[in-house]
ZATISE-62147 format. One record per residue (C-alpha): z, y, x; residue in one letter. Coordinates in Angstrom, 3 decimals, always signed. Layout:
<sites>
<site pz="Z" py="Y" px="X" residu="A"/>
...
</sites>
This chain:
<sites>
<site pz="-25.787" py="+27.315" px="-4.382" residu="X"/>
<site pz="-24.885" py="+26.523" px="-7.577" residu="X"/>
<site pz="-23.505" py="+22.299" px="-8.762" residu="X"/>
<site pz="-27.138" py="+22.407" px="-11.096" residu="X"/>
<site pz="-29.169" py="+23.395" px="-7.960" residu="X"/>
<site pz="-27.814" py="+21.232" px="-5.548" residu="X"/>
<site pz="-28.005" py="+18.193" px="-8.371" residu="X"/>
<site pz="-31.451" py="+19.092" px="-8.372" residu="X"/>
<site pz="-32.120" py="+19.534" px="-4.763" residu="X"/>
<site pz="-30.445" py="+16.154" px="-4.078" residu="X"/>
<site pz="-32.670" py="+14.706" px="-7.012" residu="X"/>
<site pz="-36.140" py="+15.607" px="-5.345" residu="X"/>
<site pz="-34.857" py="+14.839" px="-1.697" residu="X"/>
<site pz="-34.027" py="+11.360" px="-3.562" residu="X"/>
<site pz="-37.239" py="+10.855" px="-4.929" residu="X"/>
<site pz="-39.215" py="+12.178" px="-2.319" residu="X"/>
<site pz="-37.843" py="+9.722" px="+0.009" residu="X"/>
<site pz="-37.930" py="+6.983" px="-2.823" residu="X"/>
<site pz="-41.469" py="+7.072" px="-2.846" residu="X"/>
<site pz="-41.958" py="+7.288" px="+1.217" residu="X"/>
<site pz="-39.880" py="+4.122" px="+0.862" residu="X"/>
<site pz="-41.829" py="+2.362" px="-1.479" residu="X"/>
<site pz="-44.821" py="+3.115" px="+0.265" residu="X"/>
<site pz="-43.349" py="+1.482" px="+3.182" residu="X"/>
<site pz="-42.118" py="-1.212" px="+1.917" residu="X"/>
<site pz="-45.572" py="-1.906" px="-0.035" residu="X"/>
<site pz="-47.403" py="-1.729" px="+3.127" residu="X"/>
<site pz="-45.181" py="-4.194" px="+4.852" residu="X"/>
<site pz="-44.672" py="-6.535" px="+1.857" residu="X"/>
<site pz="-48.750" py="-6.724" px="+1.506" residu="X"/>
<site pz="-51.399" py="-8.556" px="+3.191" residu="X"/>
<site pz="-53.363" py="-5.191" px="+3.451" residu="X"/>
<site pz="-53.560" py="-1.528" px="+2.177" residu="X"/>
<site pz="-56.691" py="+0.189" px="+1.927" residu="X"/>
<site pz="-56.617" py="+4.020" px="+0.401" residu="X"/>
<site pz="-60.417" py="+6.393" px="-0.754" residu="X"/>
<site pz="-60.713" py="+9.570" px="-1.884" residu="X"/>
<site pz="-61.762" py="+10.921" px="-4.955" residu="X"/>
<site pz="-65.678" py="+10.191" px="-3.609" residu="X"/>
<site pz="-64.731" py="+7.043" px="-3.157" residu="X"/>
<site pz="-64.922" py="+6.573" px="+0.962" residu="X"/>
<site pz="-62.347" py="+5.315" px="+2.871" residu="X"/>
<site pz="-59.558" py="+7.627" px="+4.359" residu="X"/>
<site pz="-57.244" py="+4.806" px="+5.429" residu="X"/>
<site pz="-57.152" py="+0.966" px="+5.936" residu="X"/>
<site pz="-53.852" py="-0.718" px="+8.014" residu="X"/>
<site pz="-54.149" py="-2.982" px="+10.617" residu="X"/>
<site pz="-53.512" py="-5.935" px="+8.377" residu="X"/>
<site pz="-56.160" py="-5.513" px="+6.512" residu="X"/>
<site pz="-58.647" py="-4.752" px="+9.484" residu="X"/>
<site pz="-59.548" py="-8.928" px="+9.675" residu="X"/>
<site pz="-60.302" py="-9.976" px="+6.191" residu="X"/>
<site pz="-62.385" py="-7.228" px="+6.291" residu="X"/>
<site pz="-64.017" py="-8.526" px="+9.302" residu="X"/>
<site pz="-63.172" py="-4.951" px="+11.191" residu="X"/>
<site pz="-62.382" py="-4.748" px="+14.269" residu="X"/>
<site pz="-60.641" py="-0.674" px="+14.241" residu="X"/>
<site pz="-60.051" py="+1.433" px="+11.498" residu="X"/>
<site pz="-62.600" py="+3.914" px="+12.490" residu="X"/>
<site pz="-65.132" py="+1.349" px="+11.319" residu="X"/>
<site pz="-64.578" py="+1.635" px="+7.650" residu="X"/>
<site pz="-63.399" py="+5.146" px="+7.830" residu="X"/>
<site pz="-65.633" py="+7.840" px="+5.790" residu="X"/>
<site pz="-67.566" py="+4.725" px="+4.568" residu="X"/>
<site pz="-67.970" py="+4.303" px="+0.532" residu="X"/>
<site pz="-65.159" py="+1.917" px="+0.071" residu="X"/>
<site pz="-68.510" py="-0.536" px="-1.356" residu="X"/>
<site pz="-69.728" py="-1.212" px="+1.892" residu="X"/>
<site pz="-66.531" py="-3.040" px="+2.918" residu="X"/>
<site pz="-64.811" py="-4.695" px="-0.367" residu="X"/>
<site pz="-68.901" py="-4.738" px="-2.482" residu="X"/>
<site pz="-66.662" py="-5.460" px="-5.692" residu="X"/>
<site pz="-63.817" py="-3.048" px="-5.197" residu="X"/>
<site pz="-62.863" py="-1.190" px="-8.465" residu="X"/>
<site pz="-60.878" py="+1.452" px="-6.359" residu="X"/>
<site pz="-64.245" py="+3.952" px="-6.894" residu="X"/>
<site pz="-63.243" py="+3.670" px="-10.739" residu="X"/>
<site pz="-59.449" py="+3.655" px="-10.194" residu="X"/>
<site pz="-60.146" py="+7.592" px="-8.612" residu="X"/>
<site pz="-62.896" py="+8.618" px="-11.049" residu="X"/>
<site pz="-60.807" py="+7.399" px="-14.102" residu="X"/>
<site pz="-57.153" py="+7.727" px="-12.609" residu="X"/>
<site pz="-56.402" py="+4.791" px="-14.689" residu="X"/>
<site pz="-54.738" py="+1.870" px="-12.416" residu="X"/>
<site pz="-55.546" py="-1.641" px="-12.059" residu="X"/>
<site pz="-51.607" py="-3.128" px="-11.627" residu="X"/>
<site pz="-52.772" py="-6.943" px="-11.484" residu="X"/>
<site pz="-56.140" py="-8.030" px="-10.014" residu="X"/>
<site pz="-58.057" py="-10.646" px="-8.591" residu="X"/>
<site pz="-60.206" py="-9.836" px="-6.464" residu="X"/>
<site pz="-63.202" py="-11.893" px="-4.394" residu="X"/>
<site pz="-63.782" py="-11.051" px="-0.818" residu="X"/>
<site pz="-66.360" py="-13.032" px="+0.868" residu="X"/>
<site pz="-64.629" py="-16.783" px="+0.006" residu="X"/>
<site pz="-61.361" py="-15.553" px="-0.651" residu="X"/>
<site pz="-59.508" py="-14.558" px="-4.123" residu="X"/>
<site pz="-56.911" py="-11.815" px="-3.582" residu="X"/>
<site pz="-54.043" py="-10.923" px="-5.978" residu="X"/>
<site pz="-54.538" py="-7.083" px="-5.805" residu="X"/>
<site pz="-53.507" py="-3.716" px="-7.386" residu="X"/>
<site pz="-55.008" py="-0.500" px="-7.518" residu="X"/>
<site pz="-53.543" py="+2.965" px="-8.071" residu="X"/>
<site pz="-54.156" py="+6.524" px="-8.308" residu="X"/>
<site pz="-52.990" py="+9.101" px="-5.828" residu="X"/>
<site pz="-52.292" py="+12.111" px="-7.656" residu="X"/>
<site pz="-51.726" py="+15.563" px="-5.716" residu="X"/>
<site pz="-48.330" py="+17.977" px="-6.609" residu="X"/>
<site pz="-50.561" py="+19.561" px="-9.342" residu="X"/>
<site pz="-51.512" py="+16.051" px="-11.129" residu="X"/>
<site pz="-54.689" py="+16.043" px="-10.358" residu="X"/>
<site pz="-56.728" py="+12.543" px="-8.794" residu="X"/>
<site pz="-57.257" py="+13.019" px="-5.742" residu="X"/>
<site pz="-58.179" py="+9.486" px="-4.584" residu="X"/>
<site pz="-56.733" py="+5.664" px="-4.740" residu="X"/>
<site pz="-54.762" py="+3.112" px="-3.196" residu="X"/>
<site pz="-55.065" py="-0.696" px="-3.308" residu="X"/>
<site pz="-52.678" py="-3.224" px="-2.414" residu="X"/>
<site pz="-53.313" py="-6.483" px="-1.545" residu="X"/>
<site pz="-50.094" py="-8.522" px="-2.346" residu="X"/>
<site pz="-51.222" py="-11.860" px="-2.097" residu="X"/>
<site pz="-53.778" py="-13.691" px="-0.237" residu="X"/>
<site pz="-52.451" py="-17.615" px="-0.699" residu="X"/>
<site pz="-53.122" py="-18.206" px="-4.009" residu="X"/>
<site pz="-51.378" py="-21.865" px="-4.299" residu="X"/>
<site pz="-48.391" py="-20.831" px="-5.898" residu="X"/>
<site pz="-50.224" py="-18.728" px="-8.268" residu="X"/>
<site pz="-52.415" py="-22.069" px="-9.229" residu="X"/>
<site pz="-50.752" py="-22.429" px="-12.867" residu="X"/>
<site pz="-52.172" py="-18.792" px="-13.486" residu="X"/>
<site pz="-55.261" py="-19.105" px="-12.034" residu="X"/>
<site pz="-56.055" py="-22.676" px="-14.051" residu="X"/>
<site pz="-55.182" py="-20.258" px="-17.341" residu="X"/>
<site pz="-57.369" py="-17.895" px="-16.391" residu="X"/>
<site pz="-60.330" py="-20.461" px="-15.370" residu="X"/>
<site pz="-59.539" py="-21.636" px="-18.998" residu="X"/>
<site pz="-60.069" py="-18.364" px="-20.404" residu="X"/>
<site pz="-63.234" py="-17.986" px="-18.374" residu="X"/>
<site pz="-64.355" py="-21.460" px="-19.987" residu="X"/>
<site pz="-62.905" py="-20.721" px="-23.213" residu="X"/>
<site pz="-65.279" py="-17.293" px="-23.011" residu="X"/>
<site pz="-68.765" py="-18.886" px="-22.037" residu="X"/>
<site pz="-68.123" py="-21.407" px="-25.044" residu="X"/>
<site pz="-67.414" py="-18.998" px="-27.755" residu="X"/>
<site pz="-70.465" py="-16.935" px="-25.939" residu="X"/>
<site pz="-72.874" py="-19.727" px="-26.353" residu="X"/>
<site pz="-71.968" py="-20.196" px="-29.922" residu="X"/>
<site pz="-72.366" py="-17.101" px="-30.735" residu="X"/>
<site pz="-76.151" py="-16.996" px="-29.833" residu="X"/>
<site pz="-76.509" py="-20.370" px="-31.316" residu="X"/>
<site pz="-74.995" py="-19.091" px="-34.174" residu="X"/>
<site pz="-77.637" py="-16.099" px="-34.114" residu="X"/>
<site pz="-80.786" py="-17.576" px="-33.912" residu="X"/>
<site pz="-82.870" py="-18.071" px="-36.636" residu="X"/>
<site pz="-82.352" py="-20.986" px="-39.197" residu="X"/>
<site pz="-85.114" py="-21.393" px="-41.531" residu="X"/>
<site pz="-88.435" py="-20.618" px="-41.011" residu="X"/>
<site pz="-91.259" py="-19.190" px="-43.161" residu="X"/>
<site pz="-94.462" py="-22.263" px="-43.125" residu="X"/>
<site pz="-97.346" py="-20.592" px="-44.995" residu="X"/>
<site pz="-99.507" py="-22.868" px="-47.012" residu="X"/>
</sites>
């Protein structure tokens, strides 16, 4: 074997196991992990994830369109589009979740499905961002509503 070949076999035993790792640590950093195909139904959920989902086993959400458990996932677009979502919040029933959503990509580089992360589920130390973002919301419906004002007719025609 020559030096270039084993550089390069050490290089994609490296990253191989990079990635294992970081999948790893994800799942144990996060407050759930929940993975579709490219159809968008389930074909994984952890066990942390299982109660704010209101499941008891995995096998309850598995094969289901990832709708019918998260109604306002964006993981169905994630797959279709293969464009990720790296910073979300998302509503679940009465919570707000800090969540990210990527595409899984098979050895040829084609989307094969998604995977979403939820990293945070205690959103009190993210209060300064949320209070910009409710801001922004507010900000939004203003400039909105003065737009239509704006667009409405002025004058009128009053025949005599």
């Amino acid at each position: 074997m020559s030096d270039h070949q084993f550089v390069v076999s050490a290089a994609e035993k490296i990253r191989a196991r990079a990635m294992e790792t970081l999948f790893e640590r994800l799942e144990n950093l996060c407050e759930g992990a929940l993975a579709i195909d490219r159809g968008g139904r389930i074909v994984y959920v952890n066990e942390k994830y299982l109660p704010a989902l209101g499941l008891r086993d995995a096998s309850e959400a598995i094969g289901r369109p990832v709708e019918e458990i998260i109604p306002n996932s964006l993981m169905r677009r994630v797959a279709e589009t293969g464009e990720p979502i790296l910073l979300d919040i998302m509503e679940l029933g009465q919570q707000r979740l800090v969540v990210t959503h990527m595409p899984i990509e098979d050895e040829n580089k084609n989307i094969i499905g998604a995977i979403g992360f939820v990293l945070y589920d205690h959103l009190e130390s993210l209060k300064p961002l949320l209070a910009r973002v409710s801001q922004l919301e507010s900000d939004l419906r203003v400039a909105k509503r003065q737009l239509t004002q704006a667009r409405t007719a002025r004058f009128t025609f009053v025949s005599r």
